[in-house]
PAZAPA-4460 file (N, C-alpha, C; in steps of 0.05 Angstrom, whole numbers, plus 32768, in hexadecimal, padded with zeros to 4 digits):
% residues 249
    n_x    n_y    n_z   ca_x   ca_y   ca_z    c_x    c_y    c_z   seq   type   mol
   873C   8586   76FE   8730   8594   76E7   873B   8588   76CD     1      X     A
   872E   857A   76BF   8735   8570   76A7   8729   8575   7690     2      X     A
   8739   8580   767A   8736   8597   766B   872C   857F   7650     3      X     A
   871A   8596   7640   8712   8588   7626   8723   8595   7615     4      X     A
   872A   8581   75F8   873D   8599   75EC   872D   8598   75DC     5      X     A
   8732   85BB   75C4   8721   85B9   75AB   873E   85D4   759B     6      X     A
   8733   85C2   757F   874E   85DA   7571   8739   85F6   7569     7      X     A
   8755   85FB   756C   8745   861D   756E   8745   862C   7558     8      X     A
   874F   861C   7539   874B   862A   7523   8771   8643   751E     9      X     A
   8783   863C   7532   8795   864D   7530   87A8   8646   752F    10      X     A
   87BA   8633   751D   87C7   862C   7513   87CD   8608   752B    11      X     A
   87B6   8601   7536   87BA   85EB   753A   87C5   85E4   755A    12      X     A
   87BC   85FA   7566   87C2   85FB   757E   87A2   85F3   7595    13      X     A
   87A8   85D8   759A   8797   85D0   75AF   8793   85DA   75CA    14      X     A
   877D   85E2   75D9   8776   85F7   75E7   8766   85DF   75F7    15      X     A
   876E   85E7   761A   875E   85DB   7632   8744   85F6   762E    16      X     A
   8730   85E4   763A   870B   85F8   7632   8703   85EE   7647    17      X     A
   870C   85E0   7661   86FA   85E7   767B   870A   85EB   7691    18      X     A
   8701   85EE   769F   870A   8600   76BD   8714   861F   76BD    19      X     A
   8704   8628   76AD   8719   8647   76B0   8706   8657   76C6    20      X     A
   86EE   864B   76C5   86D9   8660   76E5   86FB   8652   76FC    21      X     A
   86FE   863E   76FE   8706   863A   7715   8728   864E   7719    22      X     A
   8734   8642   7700   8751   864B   76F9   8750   866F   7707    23      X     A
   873B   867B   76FB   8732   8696   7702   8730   86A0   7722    24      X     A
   8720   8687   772C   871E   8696   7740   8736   8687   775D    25      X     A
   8742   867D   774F   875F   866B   7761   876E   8684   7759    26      X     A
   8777   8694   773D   878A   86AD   7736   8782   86C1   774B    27      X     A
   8768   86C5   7745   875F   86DF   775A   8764   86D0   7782    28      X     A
   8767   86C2   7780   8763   86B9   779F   8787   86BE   77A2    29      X     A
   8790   86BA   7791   87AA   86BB   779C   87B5   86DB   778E    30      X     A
   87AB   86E5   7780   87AB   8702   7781   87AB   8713   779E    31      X     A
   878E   8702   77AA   878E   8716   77BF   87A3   870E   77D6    32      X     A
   87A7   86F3   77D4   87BD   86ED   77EE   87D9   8700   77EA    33      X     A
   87DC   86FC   77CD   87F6   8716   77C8   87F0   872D   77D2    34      X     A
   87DA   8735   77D2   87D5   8750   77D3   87DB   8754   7801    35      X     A
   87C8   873E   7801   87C8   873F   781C   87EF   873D   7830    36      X     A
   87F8   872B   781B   8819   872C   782E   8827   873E   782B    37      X     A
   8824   8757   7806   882D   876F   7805   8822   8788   781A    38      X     A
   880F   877D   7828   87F1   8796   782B   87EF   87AA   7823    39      X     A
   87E2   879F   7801   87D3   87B1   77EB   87BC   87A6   77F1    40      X     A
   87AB   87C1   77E6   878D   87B8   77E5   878D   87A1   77C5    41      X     A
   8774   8793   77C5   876F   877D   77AC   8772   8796   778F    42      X     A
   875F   87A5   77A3   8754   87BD   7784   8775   87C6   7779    43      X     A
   8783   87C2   777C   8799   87CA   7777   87A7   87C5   7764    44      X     A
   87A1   87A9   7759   87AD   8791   774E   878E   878F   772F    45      X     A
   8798   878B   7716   8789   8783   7705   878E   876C   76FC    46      X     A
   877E   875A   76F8   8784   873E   76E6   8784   8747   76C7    47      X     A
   878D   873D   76BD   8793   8737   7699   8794   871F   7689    48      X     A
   8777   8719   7687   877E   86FC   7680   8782   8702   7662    49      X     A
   87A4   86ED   765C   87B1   86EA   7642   87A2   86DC   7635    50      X     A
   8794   86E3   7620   8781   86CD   7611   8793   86CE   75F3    51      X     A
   87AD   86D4   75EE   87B8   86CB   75D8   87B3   86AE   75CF    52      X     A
   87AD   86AC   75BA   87A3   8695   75AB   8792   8683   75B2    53      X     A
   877F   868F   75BB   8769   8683   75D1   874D   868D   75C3    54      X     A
   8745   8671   75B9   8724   867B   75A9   8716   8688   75BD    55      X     A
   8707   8696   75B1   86EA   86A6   75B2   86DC   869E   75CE    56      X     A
   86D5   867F   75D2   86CD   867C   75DC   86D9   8675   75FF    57      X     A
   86EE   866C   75F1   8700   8677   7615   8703   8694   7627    58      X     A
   86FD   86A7   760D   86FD   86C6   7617   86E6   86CB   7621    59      X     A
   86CF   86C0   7616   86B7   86C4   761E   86B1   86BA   7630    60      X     A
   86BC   869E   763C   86BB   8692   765D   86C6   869A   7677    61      X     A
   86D9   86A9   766B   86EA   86BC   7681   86DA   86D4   7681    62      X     A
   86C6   86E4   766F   86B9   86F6   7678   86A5   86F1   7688    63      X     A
   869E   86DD   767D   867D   86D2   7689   868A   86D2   76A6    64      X     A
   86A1   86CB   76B7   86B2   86CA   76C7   86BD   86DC   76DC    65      X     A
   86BA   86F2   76CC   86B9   8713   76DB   86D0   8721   76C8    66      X     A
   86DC   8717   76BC   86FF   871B   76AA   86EE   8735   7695    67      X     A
   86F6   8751   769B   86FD   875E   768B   870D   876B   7675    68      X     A
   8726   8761   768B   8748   876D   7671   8750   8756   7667    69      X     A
   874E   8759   764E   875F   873F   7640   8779   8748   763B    70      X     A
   878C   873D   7632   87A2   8746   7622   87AF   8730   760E    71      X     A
   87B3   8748   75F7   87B9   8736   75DA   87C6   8737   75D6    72      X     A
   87E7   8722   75C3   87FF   872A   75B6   87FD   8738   75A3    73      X     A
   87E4   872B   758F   87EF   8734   7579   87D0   8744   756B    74      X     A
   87D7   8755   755B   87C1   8774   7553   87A9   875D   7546    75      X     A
   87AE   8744   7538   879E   8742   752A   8782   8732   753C    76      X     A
   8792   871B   7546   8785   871A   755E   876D   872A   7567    77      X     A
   8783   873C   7572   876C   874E   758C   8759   8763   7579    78      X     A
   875B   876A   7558   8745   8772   7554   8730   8763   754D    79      X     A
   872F   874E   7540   8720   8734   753D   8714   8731   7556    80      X     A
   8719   8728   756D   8710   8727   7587   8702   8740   7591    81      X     A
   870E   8756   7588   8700   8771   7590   86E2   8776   7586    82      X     A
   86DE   876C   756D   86CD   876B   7566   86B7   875D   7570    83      X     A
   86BC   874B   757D   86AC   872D   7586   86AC   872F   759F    84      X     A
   86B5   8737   75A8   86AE   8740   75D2   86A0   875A   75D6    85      X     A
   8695   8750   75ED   8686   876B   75F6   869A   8781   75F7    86      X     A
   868D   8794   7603   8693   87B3   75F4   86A0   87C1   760F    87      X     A
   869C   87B4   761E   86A3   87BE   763D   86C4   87AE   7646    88      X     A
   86C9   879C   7632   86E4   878E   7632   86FF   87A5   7634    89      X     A
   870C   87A6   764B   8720   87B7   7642   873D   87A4   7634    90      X     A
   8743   87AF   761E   875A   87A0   760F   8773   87A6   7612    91      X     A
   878A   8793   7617   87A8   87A3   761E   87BA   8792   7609    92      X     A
   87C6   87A0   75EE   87DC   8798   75E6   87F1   878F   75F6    93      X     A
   8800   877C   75FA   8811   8779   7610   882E   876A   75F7    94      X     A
   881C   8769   75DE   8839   8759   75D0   8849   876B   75C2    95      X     A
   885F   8762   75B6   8872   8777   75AC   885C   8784   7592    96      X     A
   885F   879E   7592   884C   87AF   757E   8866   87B2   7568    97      X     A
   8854   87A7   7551   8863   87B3   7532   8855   87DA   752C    98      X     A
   886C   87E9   7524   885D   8804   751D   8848   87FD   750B    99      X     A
   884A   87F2   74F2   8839   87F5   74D9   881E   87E5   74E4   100      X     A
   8818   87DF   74FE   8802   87D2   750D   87F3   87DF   7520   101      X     A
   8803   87F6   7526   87F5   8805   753B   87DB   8812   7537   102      X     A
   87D5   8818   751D   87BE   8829   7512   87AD   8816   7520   103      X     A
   87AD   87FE   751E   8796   87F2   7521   8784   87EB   7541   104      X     A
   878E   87EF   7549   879E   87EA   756B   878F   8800   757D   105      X     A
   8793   8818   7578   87A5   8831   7580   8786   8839   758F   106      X     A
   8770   883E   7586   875C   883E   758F   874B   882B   759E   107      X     A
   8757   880B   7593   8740   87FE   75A3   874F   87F0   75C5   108      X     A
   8764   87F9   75C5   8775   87EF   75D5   8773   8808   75F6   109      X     A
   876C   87FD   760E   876B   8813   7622   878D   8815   762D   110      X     A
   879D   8801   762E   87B3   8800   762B   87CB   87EA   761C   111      X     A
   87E1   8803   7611   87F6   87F2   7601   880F   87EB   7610   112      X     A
   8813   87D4   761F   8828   87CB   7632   8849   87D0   7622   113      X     A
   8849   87CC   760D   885F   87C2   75FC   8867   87D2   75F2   114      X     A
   8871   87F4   75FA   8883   880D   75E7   8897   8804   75F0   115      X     A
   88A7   8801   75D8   88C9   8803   75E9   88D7   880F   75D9   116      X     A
   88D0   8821   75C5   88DE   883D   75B6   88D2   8850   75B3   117      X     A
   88E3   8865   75AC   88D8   887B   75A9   88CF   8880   758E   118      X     A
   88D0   886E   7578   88CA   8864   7558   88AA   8869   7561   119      X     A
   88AF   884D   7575   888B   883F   7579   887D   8852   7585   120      X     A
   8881   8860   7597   8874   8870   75A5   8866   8884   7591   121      X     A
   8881   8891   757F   8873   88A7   756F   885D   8898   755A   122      X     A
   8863   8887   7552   8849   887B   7542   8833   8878   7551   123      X     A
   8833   8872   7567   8819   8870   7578   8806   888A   757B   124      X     A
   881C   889A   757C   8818   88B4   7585   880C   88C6   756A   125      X     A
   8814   88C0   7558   880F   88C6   7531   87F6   88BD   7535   126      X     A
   87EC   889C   7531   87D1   888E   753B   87B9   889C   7550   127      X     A
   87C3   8898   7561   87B3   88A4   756C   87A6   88BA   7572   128      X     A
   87BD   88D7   7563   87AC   88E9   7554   879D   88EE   7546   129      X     A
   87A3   88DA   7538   8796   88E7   7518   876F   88CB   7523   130      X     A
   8775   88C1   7534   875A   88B0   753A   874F   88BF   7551   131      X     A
   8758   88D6   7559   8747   88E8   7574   8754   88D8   758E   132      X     A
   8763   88C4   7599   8766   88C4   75AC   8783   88BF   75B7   133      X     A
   8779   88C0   75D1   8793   88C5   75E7   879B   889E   75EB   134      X     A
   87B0   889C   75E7   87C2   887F   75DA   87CB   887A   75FC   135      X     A
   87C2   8869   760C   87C7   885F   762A   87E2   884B   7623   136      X     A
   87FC   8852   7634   8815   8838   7628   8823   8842   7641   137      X     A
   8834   8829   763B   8847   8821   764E   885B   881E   764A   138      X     A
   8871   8822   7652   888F   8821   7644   8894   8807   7655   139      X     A
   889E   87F6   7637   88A9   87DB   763F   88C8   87D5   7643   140      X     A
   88CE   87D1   765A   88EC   87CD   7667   88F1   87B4   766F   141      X     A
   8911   87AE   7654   8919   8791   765A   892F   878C   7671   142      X     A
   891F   8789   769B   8928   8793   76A7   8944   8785   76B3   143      X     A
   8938   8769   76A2   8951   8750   76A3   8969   874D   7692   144      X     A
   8963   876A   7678   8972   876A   7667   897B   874D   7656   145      X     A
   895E   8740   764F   896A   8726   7646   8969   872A   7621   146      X     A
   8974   871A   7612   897C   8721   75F6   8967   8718   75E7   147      X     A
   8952   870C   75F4   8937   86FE   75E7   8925   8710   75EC   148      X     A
   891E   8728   75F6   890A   873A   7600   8910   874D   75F4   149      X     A
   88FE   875A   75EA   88F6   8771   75DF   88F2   8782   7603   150      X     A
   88F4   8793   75F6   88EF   87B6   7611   8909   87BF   7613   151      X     A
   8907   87E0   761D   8925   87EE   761C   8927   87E7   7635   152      X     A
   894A   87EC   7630   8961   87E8   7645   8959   87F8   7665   153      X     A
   895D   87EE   7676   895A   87FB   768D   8962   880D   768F   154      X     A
   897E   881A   7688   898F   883A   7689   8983   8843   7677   155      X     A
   896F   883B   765F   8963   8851   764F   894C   8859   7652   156      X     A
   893D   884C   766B   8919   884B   7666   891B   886E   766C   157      X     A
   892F   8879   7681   8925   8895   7687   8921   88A1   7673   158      X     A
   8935   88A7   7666   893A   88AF   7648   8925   88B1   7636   159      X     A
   891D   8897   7636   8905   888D   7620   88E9   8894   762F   160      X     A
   88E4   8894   7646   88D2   889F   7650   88C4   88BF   764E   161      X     A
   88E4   88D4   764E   88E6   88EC   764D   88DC   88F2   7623   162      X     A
   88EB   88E6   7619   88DF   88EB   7601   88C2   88EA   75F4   163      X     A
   88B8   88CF   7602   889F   88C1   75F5   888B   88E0   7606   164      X     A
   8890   88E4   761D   887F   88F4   762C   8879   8912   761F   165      X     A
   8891   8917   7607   888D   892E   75F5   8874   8932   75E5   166      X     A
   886D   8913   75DC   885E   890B   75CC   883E   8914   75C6   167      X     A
   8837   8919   75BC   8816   8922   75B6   8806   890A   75BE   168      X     A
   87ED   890D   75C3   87D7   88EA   75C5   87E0   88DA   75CD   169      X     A
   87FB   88D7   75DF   8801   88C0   75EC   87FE   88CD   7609   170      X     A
   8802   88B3   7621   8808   88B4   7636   8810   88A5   7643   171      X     A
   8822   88A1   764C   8833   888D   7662   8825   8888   767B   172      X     A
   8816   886E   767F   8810   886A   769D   8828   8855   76AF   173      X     A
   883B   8853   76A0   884A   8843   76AC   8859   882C   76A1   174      X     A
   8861   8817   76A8   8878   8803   76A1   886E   87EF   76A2   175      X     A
   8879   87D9   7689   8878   87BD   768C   8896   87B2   768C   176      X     A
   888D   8794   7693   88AB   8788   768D   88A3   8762   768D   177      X     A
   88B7   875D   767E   88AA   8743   767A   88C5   8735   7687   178      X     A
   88C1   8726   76A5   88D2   871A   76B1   88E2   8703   769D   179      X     A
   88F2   86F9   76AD   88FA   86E2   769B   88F1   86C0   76A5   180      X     A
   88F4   86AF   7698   88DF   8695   769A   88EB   8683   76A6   181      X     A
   88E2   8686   76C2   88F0   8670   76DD   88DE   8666   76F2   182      X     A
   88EA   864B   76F4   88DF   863C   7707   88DA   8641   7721   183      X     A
   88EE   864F   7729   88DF   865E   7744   88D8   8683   7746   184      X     A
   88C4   8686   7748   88BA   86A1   774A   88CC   86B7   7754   185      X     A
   88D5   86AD   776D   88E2   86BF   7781   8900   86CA   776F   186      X     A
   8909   86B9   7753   891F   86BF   774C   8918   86DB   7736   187      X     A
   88FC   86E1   7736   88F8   86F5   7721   88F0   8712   773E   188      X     A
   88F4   870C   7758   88F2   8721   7764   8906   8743   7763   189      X     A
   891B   873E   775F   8926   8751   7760   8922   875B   7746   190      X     A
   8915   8753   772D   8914   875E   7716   88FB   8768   7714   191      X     A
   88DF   8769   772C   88CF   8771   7730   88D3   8787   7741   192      X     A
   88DE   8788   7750   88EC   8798   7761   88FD   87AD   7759   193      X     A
   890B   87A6   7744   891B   87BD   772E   8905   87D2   7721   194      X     A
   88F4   87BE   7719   88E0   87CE   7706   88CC   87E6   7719   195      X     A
   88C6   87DE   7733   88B6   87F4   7741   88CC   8800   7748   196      X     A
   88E6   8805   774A   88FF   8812   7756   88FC   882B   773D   197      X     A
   8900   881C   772D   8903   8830   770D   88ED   8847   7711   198      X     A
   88D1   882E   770F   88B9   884D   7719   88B8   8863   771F   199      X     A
   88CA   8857   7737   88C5   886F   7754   88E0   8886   774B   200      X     A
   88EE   8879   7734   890E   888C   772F   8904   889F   771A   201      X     A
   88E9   8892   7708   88E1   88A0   76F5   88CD   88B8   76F5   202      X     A
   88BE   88B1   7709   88A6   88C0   7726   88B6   88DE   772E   203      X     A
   88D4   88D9   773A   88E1   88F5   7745   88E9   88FB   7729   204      X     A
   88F4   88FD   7717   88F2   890D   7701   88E3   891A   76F9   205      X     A
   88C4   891F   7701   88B6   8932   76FF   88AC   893A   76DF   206      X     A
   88A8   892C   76D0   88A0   891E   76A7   8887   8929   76AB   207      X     A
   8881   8940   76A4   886D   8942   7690   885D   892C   768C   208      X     A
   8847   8929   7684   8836   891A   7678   8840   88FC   767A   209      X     A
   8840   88F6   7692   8846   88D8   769C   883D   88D1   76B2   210      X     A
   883B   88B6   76BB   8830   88B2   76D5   883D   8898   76DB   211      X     A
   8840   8888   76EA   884F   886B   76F0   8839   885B   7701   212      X     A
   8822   8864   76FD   8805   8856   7711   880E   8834   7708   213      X     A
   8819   8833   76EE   8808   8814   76E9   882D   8806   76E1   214      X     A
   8827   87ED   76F2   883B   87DC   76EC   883A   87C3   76E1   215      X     A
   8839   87B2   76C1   8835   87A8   76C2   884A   8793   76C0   216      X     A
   8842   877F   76D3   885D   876B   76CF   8852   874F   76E8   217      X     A
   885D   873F   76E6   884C   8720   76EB   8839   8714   76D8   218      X     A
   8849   86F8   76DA   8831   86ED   76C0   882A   86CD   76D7   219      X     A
   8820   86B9   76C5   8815   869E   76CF   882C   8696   76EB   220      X     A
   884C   869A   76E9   8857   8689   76F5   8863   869E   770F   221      X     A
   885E   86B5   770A   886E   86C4   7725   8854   86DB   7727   222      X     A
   8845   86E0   7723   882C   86F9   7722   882E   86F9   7746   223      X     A
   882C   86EC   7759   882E   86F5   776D   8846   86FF   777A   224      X     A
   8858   86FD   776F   8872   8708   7778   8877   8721   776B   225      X     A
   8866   872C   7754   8862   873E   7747   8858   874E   7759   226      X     A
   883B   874B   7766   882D   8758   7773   883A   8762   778F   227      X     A
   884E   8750   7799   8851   8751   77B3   8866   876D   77AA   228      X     A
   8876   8771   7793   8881   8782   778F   8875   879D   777E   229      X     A
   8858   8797   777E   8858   87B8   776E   883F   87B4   7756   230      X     A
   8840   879E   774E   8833   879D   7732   881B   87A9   772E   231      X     A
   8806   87B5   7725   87F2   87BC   772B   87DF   87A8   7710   232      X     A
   87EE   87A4   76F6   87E5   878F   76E0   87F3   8774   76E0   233      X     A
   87E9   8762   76EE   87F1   874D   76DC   87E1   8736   76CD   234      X     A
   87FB   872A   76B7   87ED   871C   76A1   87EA   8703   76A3   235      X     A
   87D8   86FA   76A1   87CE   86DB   76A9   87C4   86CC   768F   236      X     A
   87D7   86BE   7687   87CF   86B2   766A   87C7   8692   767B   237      X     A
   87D7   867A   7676   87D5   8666   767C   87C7   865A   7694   238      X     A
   87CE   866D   76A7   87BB   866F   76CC   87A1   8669   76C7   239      X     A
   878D   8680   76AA   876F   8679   76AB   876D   866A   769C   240      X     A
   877D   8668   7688   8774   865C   766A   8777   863A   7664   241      X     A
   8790   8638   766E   87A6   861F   7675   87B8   8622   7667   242      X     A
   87BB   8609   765C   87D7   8608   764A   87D1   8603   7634   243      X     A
   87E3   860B   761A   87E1   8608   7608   87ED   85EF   75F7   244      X     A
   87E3   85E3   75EB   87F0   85C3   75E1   87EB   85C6   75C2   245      X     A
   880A   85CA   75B6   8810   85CB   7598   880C   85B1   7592   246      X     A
   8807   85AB   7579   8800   8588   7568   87F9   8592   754F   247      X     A
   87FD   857F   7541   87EF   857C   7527   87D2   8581   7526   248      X     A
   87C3   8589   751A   87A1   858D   7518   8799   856E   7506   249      X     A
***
């Protein structure tokens, strides 16, 4: 598969523009083999293709594709794009959320992967009142505790769980976590494995207005080892899209 490049108008970042029908359906084929050595059903498992900094027209090839959930880093992005995709697109914040950004977000978003305070939460929760709706999020847990990741501490997610769940217009369906970046998959297993442990510790506490249905965690380089442990979301940036190649314009 040999990719055409074209600049994408975003600060000079050159973008592969063919093979993503195939890239797509090699992710989902090995989706289901995960699914099959865990034995989960497929339906179990959502794709998310990461289209951060990915023109218009790469989003629109992954739909044409079957790709419903995108997920965006950053607010400005995904409303610009919101505007310009069909209407049946479900959208997932998955990057660190600024408060003074959430207004914008708060409604067009079916879920926000990235709470990791109780600051953020209540702003979501402010937002999404005052716009009529119920704010879908996920409490983000840094499960590797590494000093470059944003999400709360493992001994505090209960904590932070129990509070956010006080909250008006929000609701917790569950946890993300953003592994850490290694060459072999199998070394991010027990931190996938932490994260559905936590779930199930958060589940017997018995929270009000919470649920742990959705796990999101696996991206391009371990998503099946994700699955084999629990994940029910994962994010697939580079897998459909390819890779991204910085240069001069």
């Amino acid at each position: 598969m040999s990719g055409i490049g074209e600049m994408d108008g975003m600060g000079g970042i050159k973008m592969e523009t063919t093979g993503i029908r195939e890239n797509i359906c090699q992710v989902n084929g090995r989706i289901r083999k995960a699914c099959a050595v865990s034995g989960r059903k497929e339906s179990d498992v959502t794709l998310i293709a990461v289209s951060k900094t990915k023109p218009l027209s790469m989003l629109q090839e992954a739909y044409a594709c079957g790709c419903r959930h995108f997920g965006e880093n950053k607010v400005q992005e995904l409303v610009e794009k919101y505007d310009q995709m069909p209407k049946d697109v479900k959208w997932h914040m998955i990057g660190h959320l600024q408060r003074n950004k959430v207004k914008y977000i708060v409604d067009k978003v079916c879920l926000i992967h990235s709470v990791d305070s109780l600051r953020l939460a209540e702003e979501i929760s402010k937002e999404a009142g005052k716009k009529g709706v119920t704010a879908h999020i996920l409490v983000e847990v840094n499960i590797a505790a590494e000093e470059t990741k944003f999400g709360t501490a493992w001994e505090e997610a209960v904590q932070l769980v129990k509070s956010i769940a006080a909250l008006p217009s929000v609701r917790i369906k569950g946890l993300m976590t953003i592994a850490p970046y290694v060459e072999n998959p199998e070394k991010n297993r027990e931190y996938f494995a932490d994260l559905y442990d936590l779930s199930v510790d958060i589940m017997r506490e018995n929270i009000d207005n919470i649920n742990m249905d959705v796990l999101s965690m696996g991206m391009t380089g371990d998503y099946e080892v994700a699955i084999e442990e629990g994940a029910t979301y994962v994010r697939v940036g580079t897998g459909i899209f390819g890779e991204r190649h910085y240069g001069a314009v």
